[in-house]
C-alpha positions as CSV (number, residue, x, y, z in Angstrom):
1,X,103.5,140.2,100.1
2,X,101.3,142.2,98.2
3,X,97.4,142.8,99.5
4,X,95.9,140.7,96.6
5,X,98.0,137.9,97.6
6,X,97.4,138.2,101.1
7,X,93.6,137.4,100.6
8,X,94.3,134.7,98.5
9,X,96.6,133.0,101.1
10,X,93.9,133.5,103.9
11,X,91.3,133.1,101.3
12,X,92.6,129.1,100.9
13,X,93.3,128.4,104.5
14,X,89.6,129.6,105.3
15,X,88.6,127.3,102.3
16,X,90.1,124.1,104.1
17,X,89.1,124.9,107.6
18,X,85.4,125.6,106.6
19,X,85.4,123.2,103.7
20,X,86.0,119.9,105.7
21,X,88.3,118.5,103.7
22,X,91.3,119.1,105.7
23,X,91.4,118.0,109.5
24,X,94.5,119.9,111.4
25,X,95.9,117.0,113.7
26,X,97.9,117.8,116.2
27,X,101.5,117.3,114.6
28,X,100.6,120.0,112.6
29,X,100.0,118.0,109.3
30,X,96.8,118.3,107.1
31,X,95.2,115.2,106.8
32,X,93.1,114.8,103.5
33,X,89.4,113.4,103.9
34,X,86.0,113.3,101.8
35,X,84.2,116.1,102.5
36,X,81.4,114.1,103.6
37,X,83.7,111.8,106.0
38,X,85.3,115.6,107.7
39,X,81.8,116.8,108.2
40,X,80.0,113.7,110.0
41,X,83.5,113.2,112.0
42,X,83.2,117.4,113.2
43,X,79.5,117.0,113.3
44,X,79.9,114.0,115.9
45,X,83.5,114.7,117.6
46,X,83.6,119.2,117.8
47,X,86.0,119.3,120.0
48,X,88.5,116.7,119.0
49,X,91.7,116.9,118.3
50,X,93.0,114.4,115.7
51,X,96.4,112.8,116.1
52,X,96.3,110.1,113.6
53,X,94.9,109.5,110.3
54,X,94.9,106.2,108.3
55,X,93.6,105.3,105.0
56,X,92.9,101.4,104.6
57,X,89.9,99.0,103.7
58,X,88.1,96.9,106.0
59,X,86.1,93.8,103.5
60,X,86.3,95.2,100.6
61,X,85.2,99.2,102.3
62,X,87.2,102.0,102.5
63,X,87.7,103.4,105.4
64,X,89.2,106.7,107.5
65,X,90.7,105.7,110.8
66,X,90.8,108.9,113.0
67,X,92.9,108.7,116.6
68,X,91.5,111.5,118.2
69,X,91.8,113.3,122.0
70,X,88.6,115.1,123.3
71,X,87.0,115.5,126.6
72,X,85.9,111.9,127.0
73,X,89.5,111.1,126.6
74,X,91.8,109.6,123.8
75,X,89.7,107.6,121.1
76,X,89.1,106.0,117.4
77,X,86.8,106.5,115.2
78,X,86.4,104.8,111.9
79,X,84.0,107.0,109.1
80,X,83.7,105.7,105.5
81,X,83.7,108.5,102.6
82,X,80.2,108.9,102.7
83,X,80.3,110.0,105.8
84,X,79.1,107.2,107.7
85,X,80.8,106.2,111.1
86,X,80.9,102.5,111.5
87,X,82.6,102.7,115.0
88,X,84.4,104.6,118.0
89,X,86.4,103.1,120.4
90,X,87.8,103.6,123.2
91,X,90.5,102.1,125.9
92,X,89.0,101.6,129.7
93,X,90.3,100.0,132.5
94,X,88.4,96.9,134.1
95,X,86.4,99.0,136.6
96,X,84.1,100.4,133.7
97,X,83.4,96.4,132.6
98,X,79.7,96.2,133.0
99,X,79.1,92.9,135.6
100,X,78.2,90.3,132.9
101,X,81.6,90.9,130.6
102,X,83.3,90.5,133.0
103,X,81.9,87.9,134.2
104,X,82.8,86.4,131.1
105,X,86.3,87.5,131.2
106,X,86.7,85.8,134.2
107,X,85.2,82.7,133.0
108,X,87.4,82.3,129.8
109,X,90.4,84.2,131.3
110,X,90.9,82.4,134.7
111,X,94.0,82.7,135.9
112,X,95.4,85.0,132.6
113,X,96.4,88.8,132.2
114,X,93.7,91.0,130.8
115,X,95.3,93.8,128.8
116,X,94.4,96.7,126.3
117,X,90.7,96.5,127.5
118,X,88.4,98.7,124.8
119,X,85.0,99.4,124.2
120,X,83.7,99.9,121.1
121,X,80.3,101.5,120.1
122,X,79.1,100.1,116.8
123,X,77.6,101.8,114.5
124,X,77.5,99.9,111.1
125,X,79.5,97.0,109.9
126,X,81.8,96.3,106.7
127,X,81.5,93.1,105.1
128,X,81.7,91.6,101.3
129,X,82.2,95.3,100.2
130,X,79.1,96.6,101.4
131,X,78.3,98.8,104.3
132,X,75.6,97.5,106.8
133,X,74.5,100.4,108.8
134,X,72.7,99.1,112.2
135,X,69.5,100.4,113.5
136,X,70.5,100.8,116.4
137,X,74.2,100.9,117.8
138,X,75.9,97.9,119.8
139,X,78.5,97.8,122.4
140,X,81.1,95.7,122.4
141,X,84.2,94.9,125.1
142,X,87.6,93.4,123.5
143,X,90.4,92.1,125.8
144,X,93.8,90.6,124.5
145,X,94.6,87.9,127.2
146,X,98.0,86.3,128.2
147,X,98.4,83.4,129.8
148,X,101.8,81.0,129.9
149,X,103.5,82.6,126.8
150,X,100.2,81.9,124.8
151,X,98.1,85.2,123.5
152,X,94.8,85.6,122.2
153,X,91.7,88.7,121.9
154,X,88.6,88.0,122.7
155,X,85.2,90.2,122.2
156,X,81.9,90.2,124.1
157,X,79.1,91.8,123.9
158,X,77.6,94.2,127.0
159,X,75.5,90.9,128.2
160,X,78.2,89.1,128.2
161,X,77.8,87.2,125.1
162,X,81.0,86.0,123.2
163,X,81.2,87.9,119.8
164,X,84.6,86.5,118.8
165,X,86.1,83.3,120.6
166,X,89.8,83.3,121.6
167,X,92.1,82.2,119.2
168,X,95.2,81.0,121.3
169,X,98.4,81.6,119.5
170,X,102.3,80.5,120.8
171,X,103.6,84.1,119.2
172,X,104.7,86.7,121.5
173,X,102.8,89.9,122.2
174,X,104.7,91.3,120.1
175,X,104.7,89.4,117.3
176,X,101.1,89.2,117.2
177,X,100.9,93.1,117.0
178,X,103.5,93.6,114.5
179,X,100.9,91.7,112.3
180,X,97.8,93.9,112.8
């Protein structure tokens, strides 16, 4: 390879690493994002390493959802093009519930399985096609809960407050997350 065509090899793959646009996950792949949505997601996560990226819209909003590995551990976030992240999430275990979820949990969930416990930061909301960004972030706990064959998810604010009520449902686990 010629010289001239060196530099314009490494001149392109400096272009996509300092340009944003392209986030190297770690399957190898380039995943394509708006140069605003690459910057605020490097500017926020440095260190990550992105596994998974999803294009989809949430009400009417598009939005980047980026599975990503970093010291705090394996997490989500979700960044619109603009750049704005309207949540990270991430799975815990039920020793980092604060007192009154769980509380909570155990109220609604007596006697049922708590599984694929997350907690989600929230930064700004989706709904109707337009982009609510919150002044000041909120922290929520979702649970999916099993109890005689019957399945349902539940979400609760940090003091405990229910967010979004179970919905109980005869399908199987499974089922249910084929769906989502």
């Amino acid at each position: 390879m010629s010289m001239i065509k060196k530099l314009i090899v490494l001149g392109g793959v400096i272009g996509l690493t300092l340009g944003g646009a392209a986030i190297a996950s770690e399957r190898g792949t380039n995943v394509s994002l708006p140069d605003k949505a690459a910057a605020a997601f490097k500017a926020a996560f440095p260190t990550a390493k992105v596994v998974k990226v999803q294009k989809e819209t949430e009400h009417g909003v598009e939005i980047y959802g980026i599975e990503f590995k970093d010291a705090a551990g394996e997490r989500d976030c979700d960044v619109t093009p603009d750049g704005t992240i309207l949540e990270i999430s991430q799975e815990i275990d039920d020793g980092m519930l604060p007192k009154p979820v769980l509380a909570t949990f155990n109220s609604i969930a007596s006697g049922v399985k708590l599984e694929d416990l997350e907690r989600t930061e929230v930064r700004a909301e989706a709904k109707g096609g337009l982009l609510t960004v919150l002044a000041h972030p909120v922290v929520r706990y979702e649970a999916k809960i099993e109890k005689a064959k019957r399945f349902a998810e539940i979400v609760v604010g940090e003091d405990g407050t229910i967010v979004t009520p179970p919905v109980w449902t005869n399908e199987s686990r499974r089922a249910h997350e084929e769906k989502d």
